[in-house]
C-alpha positions in Angstrom: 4.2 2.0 -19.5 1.0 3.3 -20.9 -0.4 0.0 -21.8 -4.4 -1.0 -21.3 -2.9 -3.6 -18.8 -0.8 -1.0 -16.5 -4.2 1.4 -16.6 -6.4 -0.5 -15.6 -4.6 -2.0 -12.9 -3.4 1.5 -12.1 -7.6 2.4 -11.3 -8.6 -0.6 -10.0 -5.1 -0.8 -7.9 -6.3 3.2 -6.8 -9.3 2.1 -5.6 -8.6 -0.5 -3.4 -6.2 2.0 -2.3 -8.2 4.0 -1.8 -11.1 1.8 -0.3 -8.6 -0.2 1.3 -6.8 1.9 3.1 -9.6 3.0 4.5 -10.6 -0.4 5.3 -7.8 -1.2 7.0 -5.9 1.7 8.5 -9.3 4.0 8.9 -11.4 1.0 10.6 -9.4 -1.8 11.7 -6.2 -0.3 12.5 -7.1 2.8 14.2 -8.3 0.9 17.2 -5.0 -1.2 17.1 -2.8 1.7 16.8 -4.6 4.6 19.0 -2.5 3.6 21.8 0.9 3.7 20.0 0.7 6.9 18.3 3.8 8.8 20.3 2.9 12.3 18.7 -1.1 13.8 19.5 -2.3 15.5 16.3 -0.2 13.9 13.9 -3.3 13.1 11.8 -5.5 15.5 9.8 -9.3 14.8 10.6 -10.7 15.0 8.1 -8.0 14.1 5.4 -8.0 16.2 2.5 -9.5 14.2 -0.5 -8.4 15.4 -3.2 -4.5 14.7 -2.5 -5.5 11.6 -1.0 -7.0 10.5 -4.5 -4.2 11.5 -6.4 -1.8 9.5 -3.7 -3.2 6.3 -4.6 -3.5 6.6 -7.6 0.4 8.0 -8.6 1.0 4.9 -5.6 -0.9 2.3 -7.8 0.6 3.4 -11.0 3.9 3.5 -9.6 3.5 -0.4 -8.5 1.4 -1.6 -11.3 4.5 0.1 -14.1 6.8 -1.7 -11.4 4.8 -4.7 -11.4 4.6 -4.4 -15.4 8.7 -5.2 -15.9 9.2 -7.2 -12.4 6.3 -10.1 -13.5 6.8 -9.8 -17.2 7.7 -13.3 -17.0 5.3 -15.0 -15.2 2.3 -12.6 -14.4 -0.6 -13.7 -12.0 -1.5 -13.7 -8.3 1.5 -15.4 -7.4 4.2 -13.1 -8.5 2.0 -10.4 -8.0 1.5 -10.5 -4.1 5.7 -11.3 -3.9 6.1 -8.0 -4.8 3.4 -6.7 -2.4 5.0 -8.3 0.2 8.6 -7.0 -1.2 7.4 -3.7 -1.1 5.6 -4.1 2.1 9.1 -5.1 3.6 10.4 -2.3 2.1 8.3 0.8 3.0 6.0 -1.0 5.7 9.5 -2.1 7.9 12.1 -0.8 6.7 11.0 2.7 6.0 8.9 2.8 9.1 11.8 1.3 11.5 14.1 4.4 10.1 10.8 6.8 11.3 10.8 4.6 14.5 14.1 5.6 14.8 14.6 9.1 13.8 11.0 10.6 14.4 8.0 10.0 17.4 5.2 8.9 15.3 4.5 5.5 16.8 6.1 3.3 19.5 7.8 0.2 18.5 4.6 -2.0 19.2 2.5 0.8 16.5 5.4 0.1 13.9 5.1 -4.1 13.7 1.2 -3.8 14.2 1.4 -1.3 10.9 3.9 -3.3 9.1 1.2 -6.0 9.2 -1.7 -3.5 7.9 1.1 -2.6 5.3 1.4 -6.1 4.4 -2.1 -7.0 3.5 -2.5 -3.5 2.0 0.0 -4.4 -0.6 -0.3 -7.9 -1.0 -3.8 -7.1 -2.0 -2.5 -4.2 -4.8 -0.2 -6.7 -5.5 -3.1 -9.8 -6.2 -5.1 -7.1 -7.8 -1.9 -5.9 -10.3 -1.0 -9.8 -11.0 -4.7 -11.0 -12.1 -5.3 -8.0 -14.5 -2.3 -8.3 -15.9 -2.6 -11.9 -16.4 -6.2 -11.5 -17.8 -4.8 -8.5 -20.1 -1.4 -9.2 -21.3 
């Protein structure tokens, strides 16, 4: 769980989801999903930081441990962006339909549009997980 190969991919996985987020929900995705936000105020402007830092990076060790015993067979990009995408499917739609469904955050449009962003954002931690692994393992 502790090994060089989870802990670095845990800080390089926090970064980009970090960096990435921002990337993608801050810049491109705000614009996309301005219109479909059901609930004014939702979001805290500014974010605070410091729990946002430790979010990714408890997210990124989370998925790079999972990442650790799910590829153990055959690590690399490959097998590490199908379990980005299996977790995108998982908390990107499946979690966010059950918030479509039982909460007004976003309209059903704002859901699909951020299942997408989810789907990049973790194919991307998942690419990042699979190659240092691969190079470290």
């Amino acid at each position: 769980m502790f090994s060089k190969a989870n802990l670095v991919s845990t800080l390089l996985a926090g970064i980009w989801g970090f960096g990435g987020g921002y990337l993608l929900w801050g810049i491109l995705g705000d614009p996309m999903l301005s219109d479909h936000v059901v609930t004014s105020g939702l979001m805290k402007d500014p974010p605070d930081m410091m729990y946002l830092v430790i979010g990714c990076l408890i997210q990124a060790f989370g998925f790079s441990t999972i990442y650790g015993k799910y590829g153990a067979a055959n690590y690399g990009a490959g097998s590490g962006i199908s379990l980005g995408v299996w977790v995108a499917i998982m908390i990107g739609l499946g979690e966010k339909l059950i918030d479509f469904a039982t909460a007004n955050i976003l309209d059903r449009t704002g859901t699909l549009i951020n299942f997408v962003i989810y789907l990049v954002f973790f194919a991307v931690t998942g690419l990042i997980a699979g190659l240092i692994y691969k190079k470290m393992a």
